[in-house]
Structures are given as structure tokens and as C-alpha cells.
N, C-alpha and C positions, 0 to 999 in steps of 0.2 A: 701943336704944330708950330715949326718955327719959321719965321719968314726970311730965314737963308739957309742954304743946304753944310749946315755944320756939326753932323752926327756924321760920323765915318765909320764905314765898315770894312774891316782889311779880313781876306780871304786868301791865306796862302793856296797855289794851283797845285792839286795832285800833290799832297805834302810830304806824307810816306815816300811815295813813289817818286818823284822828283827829288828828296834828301838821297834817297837810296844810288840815283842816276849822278848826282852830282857826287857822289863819295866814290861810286865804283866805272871811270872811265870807257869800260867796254861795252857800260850799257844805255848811253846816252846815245837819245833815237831811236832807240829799241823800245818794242811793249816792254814791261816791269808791271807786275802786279803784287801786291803786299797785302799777307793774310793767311789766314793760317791754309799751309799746304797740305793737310791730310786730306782723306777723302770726306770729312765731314768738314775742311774749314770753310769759312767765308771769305771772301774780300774784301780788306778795309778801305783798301785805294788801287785803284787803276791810273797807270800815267796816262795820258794823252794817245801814245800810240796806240796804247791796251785799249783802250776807246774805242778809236777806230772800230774794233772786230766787235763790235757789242759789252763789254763786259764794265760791267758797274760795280758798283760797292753794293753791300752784302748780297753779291750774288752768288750762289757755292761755287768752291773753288773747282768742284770737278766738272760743271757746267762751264768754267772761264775754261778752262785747262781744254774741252771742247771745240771752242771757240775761239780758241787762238795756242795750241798748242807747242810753237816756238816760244814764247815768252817766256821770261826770268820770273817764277814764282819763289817769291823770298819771303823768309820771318820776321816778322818787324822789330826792329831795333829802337824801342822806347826811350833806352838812354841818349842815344843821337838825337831824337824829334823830342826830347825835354829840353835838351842844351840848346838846341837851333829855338825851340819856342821862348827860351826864356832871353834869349837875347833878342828873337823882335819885339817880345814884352816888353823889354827896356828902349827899344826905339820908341813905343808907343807912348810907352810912362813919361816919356821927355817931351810927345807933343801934349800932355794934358793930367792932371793928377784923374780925372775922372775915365780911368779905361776899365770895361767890362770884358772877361776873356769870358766868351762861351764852351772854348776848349784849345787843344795846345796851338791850333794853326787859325781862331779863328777871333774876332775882339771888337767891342764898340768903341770907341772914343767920341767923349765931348768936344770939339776944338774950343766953344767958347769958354769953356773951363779954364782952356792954356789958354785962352788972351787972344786970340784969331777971332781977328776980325769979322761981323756977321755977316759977307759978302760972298757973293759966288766968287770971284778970281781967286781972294786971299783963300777959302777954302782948297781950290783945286792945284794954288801952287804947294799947298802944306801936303797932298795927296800925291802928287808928282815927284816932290819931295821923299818923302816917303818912301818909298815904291824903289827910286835911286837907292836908300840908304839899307836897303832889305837885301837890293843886290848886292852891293855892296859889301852888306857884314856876313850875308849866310851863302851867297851865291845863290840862290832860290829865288824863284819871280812871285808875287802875290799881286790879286787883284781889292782895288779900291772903288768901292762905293760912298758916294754923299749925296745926300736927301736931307729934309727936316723933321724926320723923322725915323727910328729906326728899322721900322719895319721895310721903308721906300729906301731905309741906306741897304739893306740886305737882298733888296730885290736889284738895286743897281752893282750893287758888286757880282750878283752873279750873272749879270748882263756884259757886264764886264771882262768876263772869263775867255781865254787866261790872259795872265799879265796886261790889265788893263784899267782903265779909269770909267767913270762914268757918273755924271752928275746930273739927280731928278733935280730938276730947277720947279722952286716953290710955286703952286698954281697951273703944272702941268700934272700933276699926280693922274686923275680922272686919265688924260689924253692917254698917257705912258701905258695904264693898267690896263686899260678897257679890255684888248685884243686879247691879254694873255688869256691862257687857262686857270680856271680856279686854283686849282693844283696849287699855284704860286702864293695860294696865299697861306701863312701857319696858321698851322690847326686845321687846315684839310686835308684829310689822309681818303684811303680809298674809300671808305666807307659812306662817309662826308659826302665826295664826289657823285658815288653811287645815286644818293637818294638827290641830289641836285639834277644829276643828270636825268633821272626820272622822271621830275618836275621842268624837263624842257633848261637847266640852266647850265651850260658851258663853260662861259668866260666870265670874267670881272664884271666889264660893263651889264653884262645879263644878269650878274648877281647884283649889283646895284639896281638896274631896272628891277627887280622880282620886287623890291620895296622892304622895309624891316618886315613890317607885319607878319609877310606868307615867310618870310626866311626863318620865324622863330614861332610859324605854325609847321614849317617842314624841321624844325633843327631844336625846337626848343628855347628859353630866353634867351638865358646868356650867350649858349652857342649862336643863335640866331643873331642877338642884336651886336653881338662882337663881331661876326664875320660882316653887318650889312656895314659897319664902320668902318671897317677893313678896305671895304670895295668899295669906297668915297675918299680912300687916301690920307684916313686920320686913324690916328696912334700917337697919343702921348704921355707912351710909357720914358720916363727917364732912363738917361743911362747911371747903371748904376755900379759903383767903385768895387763892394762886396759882396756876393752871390750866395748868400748863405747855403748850403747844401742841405737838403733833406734829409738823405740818407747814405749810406758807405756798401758797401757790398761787393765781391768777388765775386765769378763763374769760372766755372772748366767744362768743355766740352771732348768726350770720349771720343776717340776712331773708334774705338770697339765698345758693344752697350756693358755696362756693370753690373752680371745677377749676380753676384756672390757677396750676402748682405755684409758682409764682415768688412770686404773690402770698400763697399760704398760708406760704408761707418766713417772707416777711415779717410776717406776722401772729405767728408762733411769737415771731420775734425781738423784736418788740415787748412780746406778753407778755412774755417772757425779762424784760424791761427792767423790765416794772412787777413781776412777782417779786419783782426785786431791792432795787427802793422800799420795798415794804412790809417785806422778810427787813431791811434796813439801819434803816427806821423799828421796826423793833421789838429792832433791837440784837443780831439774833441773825444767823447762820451756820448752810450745810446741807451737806451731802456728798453729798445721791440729790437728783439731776436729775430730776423725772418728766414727760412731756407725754401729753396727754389729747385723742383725734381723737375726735369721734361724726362720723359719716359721714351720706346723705342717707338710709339707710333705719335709720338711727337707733343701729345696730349702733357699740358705742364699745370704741374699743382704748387700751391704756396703754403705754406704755413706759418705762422708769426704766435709769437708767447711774449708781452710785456712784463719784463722787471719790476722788482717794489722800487727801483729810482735803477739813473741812469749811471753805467758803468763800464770801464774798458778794462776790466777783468779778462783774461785769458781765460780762466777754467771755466766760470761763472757762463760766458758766452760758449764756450767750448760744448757744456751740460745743457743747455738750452737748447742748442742746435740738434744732440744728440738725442732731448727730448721728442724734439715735433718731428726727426726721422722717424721716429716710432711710430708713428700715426700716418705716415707712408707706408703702401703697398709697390714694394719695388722691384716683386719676382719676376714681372715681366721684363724687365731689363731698363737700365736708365742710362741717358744719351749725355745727359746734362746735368749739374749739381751748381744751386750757387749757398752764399750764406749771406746776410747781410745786417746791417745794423741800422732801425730809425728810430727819429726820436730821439735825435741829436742835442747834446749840452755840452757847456762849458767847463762840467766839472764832475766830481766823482762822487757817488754815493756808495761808500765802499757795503760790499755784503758780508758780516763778519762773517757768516758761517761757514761763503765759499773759499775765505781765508783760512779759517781755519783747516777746510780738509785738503787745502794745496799744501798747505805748510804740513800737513800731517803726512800728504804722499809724498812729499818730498822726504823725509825723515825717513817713509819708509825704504823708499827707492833707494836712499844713502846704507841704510841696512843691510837692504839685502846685498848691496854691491859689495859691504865688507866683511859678511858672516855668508860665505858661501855655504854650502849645504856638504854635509860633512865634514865641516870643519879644517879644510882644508884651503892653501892660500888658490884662489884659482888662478892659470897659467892665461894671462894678456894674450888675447887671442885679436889680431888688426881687424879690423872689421875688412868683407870683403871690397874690395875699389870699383864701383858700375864702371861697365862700359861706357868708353867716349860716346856722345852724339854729336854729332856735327850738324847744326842746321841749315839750310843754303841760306847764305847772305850774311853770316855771321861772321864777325872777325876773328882774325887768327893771325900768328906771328911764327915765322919760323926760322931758327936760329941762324939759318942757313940763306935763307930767300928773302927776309924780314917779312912785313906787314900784308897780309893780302883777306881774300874773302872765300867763305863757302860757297863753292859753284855745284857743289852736291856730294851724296853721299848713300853707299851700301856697299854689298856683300863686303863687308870690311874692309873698304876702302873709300877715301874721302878728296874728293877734287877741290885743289885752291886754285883763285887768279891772283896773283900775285902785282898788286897794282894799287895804288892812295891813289888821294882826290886832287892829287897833285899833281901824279906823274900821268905816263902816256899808256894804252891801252894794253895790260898784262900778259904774261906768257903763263900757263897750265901747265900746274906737277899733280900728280897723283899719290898720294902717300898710304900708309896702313894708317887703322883708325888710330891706333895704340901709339903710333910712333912719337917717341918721347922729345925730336927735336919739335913736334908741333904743339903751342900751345893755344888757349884763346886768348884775345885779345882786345883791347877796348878803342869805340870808336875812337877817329881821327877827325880833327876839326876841317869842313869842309873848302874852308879859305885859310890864306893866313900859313899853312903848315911847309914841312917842307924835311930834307933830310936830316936837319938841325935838332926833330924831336925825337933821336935816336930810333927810329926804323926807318930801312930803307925804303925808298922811294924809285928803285929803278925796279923795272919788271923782269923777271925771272927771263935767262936766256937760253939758259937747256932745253933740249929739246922737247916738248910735252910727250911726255906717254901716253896720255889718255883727254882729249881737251874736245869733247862735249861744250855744242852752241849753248850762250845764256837760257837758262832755262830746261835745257834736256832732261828728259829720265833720266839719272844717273844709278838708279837705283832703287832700293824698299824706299818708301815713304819715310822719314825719320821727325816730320818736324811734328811740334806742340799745337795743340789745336789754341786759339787767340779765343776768349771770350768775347760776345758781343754786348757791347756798352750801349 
């Protein structure tokens, strides 16, 4: 514990949803919920307004859709909230070489790593600071916490909330915690709560009062004597620069369940493939294969097969996965598929054998493609072109209107607003899904942009044919179901 509040915790507000409101002008004020919009997705974030009517993060989106059924239910746009997080990264990394991100919107920082002073003011003007310079680069408010510890910086940032500051001054800890609900502390989930609550205990101060002893006769040691430290305001875990990861792993969650084993096959193996994207994007190597079935009555199985060493082999992990599907009963139907890799290294211990028979079906595949059957040259045949999908919320560009966004989409037709994060509140055209002047397009930077990055930035002035409030039915269902992380 340190005796000045210089562990900062920054919390972007509503980050999805708020990126979303700050890019697309007609929805700022308005609910916004992000997450997958099928009748199976979740919600990843709710703005402020979505608040309001009840609706939280992962709560199903047909229960939010419920509960506030004017709202903008959009797809989340990953490529936006990397670019926006990696540039408060870089505000961060400049107060301190020691920042811990826990995820894209949320990070510890040392101060006295960068040189700040071990005082309460010089803390709160570097947080103040801050906070200006968030606005500033992304247009997006985040809130700041500082305590001496990071557990009491995380509990003041979201005390904090939104857009705000909040500093546990050292030797108030006890005062600050008592009132809360256990709830607030990590590592209690409902379960936790459950059997405290049974034992007469509610709040902090009452888990402190219960004393170590009964806390780690009701919870066991570790749990026990972790949480009774908790609830006295000590935690002195360091912050730490790199977070090594355990494991890597994908998920897809169906609108409709999967019984036709052939095609769940297929979906393993696909994960398999993007496993492997991201295990090689991040430079590392696994050894435990694991795949992940939740089934239709929601019942989820795991299965894991360790390698003789660790590998980011495509086919290697490809056959793994395909193995322990085997050992899945999946007739009933399955809602859920993931794949996953732990048992993370550094480096590659190649398997020569699975080399060998990739390298063998490649040869053959090259074969067959040039001794057709018969002996004859076959005729290039295009493959067929899928149908467009248009997701709402997605960017698009039209030769005619320039830059706008998906405001929905069916019976083969697709609604744009036509509007950046620049200009003034968009006008609505309606197009066919097909139609060739519409393409997709890639986010726009939230600040900063302007007609100068060659699309336009005035809003469409024809007349709307079809211009559904943010959020309407517009039609089928068409988005991707979001895995939950």
C-alpha cells in the first residue's frame, strides 16, 4: 500500500457506444446499444441513455430490444475501438513506462514510474490532465481513478462515472469501503455473495467485521483470507507493464442451433483457422487444443488434447480440434462453437509428420486441379458472388452521396445516413442491396477529419424514401452474432 494515491485507473464511459455516438451525429443523446443484434446476441455496451430503460451489458439483446425498443442496435466496429484505444495507449505510455491495459478502453498506470510526485495534488493534476487530453485526441470522455492501491484505484474510477475524477486519499480506505456491497469487491460473483449473504454478511465493513477466520470457514483459505484483505483496504499487487496471456481462443454464437454434423465440422475448422490468426498475430505458440460446444438447452462441454510441444501449425491444430469434436454428442443441436489454444510459448516445436501430410495435400490438391477427370482442360467456372450483408452501423461509401452508415437493412434493401463525425445530422436514402454504386467502407477518424480525406462530409439532400428512426426494424435480422469474451 502506498502512502500517496499514485496507481491510476482510467475507464473510458460507455466505449462501444459512446465511439459509435461520436462517429455517427444523429445518434448523439439518443440510446445506442452495441452487440450483436440477432435474436441470440448479447450486449456489449449500452450508452448512458440505453441505461436509463434498464439495459446492461451482456444482457440478450432481444430482452434490451424489450426494454427500450427505439434505440440504435448496432454491430460493433472493432477496427474504430482498436484505433481510438491505441491512441489513449499512447497518452498513457507518455505519463509512465509502467501502464497495464486490462482491455482496449480500460489500464493501470504507475505515476511514480513517470516521475510524479508521491502527493495527492501532483496525482490529481496528472488525472485532470489527462482526461483534457482523451478529449481532446478521441473526442470520448473516460473516467479516472487514484488510490494506493489498485484495487481502491478501480473502485474510485467507477465511482467516478462518467467523465470524472475521484481520489481514495491514503488512510480513508475502511471509511470509503465500509457502506458498499460486497459486490464491489473482485472475486465476488453471485455465488460468493450467495453464501455471505446467508451467513448474515452484506457489505464491506460486515465482511471485515465477520473477521479472517469465519470468512475462510464460509469461503475456504485463499478465497477466505484474500477477500478478508480486501475488506481492510490492502492490495499490493504491482502494476504490471506485460500481462502475459494464458490462453487465445475464438467463439461464434448461431441465430439458429447447428444439427447437421457435417456443417458443425466445418465451423470447428474454421475457428481452428482463426485461432491460429490471432495465436501467429501475437507471436506466440500453444500445446492444449481446447473446443468449446454449448448446446440448445444451453448445457456447455469442453474438451482439451495436449500436443507432444507447442505449435502454431494450422492443420496440426486444425486435427486436434476435429479430433475432440468426435467425442461431442452434438445431435441435439449446438448454439455455440469455440476453439481455443493454451499452454502458450515462445516458440515452435514443429510436428514433422503434420508437415509432412499438409505438404502431401497440398500436392494433391495442386493435382487434382490440373488433371481433371477425363482428361480434359476444365472450363474456369467464377465461383458464385454471396449476397451483400449490410450490418446496421457499418460503414459504407457511395459514389454518389460519399461516406455514411448502416441504419438497416432487408427484403433487399438497405438504409444509409449519410453523415461523418464531422459533419451535421444526415439525410436517408434507401438503395438495393446489389446496387453497385454502394460500397463498404472504413472507419473515419473521430476528431481531426474533414472533406480533405476525400469523402464527403455534407449529408445527403434528396429527398429520403424510406428514413426509419435510429434503431427501427428495418427489416430480417441480418447481423453476426459477437462472441462473448
Amino acid at each position: 500500500m502506498r502512502p500517496a494515491p499514485t496507481i491510476l485507473h482510467l475507464d473510458m464511459d460507455a466505449f462501444f457506444a459512446a465511439a459509435e455516438q461520436a462517429a455517427k451525429p444523429s445518434l448523439r443523446g439518443k440510446p445506442v446499444v452495441v452487440g450483436g443484434i440477432g435474436v441470440r446476441g448479447v450486449v456489449s455496451t449500452a450508452s448512458y441513455e440505453a441505461r436509463v430503460f434498464g439495459i446492461r451489458s451482456a444482457m440478450p439483446t432481444a430482452q434490451a430490444r424489450r426494454l427500450c425498443p427505439n434505440a440504435a442496435y448496432l454491430t460493433p466496429r472493432f477496427a474504430l475501438y482498436r484505433q481510438v484505444s491505441e491512441t489513449v495507449m499512447e497518452l498513457l505510455h507518455a505519463l509512465s513506462p509502467l501502464v497495464e491495459p486490462l482491455s482496449l478502453d480500460e489500464a493501470f498506470v504507475d505515476l511514480e514510474a513517470g516521475g510524479v510526485p508521491p502527493e495527492t495534488a501532483a496525482a490529481r493534476v496528472v488525472g485532470e490532465q489527462l482526461r483534457r487530453d482523451i478529449h481532446s485526441a478521441t473526442g470520448l470522455t473516460g473516467s479516472v481513478g487514484l488510490a494506493g492501491a489498485k484495487m481502491l484505484a478501480k473502485i474510485a474510477s467507477e465511482a467516478a462515472k462518467p467523465d470524472g475524477l475521484v481520489v481514495i486519499e491514503p488512510g480513508t480506505e475502511r471509511e470509503m469501503l465500509g457502506p458498499m456491497t460486497v459486490r464491489t469487491l473482485p472475486g465476488v460473483g453471485p455465488a460468493t455473495a450467495e453464501t455471505l449473504r446467508r451467513a448474515g454478511i452484506h457489505t464491506i465493513a460486515e465482511t471485515a467485521e465477520a473477521g479472517e477466520a469465519e470468512l475462510v470457514r464460509l469461503l475456504g483459505k485463499a478465497h477466505g483470507a484474500g477477500l478478508y484483505a480486501m475488506a481492510l483496504g490492502q492490495d499490493d499487487r504491482p502494476v504490471v507493464a506485460e500481462r502475459d496471456a494464458k490462453s487465445i481462443s475464438v467463439e461464434d454464437t448461431f441465430e439458429v442451433d447447428l444439427t447437421d454434423r457435417t456443417r458443425v465440422r466445418s465451423e470447428v475448422l474454421r475457428l481452428a483457422d482463426r485461432c491460429v490468426q490471432r495465436l501467429r498475430a501475437a507471436g506466440r505458440s500453444g500445446r492444449t487444443v481446447v473446443i468449446k460446444v454449448r448446446n440448445y438447452d444451453f448445457s456447455t462441454l469442453t474438451r482439451s488434447e495436449t500436443l507432444r510441444g507447442p505449435t502454431d501449425d494450422p492443420a496440426v491444430i486444425r486435427e486436434a480440434a476435429a479430433r475432440l469434436l468426435e467425442t461431442v454428442d452434438t445431435t441435439g443441436g449446438v448454439r455455440l462453437l469455440g476453439v481455443g489454444v493454451s499452454g502458450l510459448a515462445d516458440f515452435t516445436q514443429e510436428d514433422l509428420f503434420a508437415q509432412l501430410a499438409t505438404e502431401r495435400e497440398a500436392e494433391e490438391t495442386a493435382r487434382a486441379a490440373a488433371e481433371p477427370s477425363g482428361g480434359e482442360t476444365a472450363p474456369h467456372e467464377p465461383e458464385e458472388e454471396r449476397p451483400r450483408r449490410w450490418h446496421p452501423g457499418l460503414d459504407v461509401v457511395h459514389d454518389a452521396y460519399g461516406a455514411g452508415w448502416v441504419q438497416g437493412s432487408g427484403v433487399g434493401r438497405v438504409t444509409v445516413r449519410f453523415e461523418t463525425p464531422w459533419s451535421a445530422p444526415g439525410r436517408v436514402r434507401t438503395f438495393a442491396v446489389e446496387d453497385p454504386a454502394l460500397r463498404p467502407g472504413e472507419p473515419l477518424p473521430l476528431v481531426g477529419g474533414g472533406p480533405a480525406d476525400g469523402q464527403s462530409s455534407e449529408p445527403a439532400i434528396l429527398p429520403k424514401s424510406w428514413s426509419p428512426e435510429p434503431g427501427e426494424d428495418t427489416g430480417s435480422e441480418v447481423g453476426e452474432e459477437i462472441s462473448s469474451r
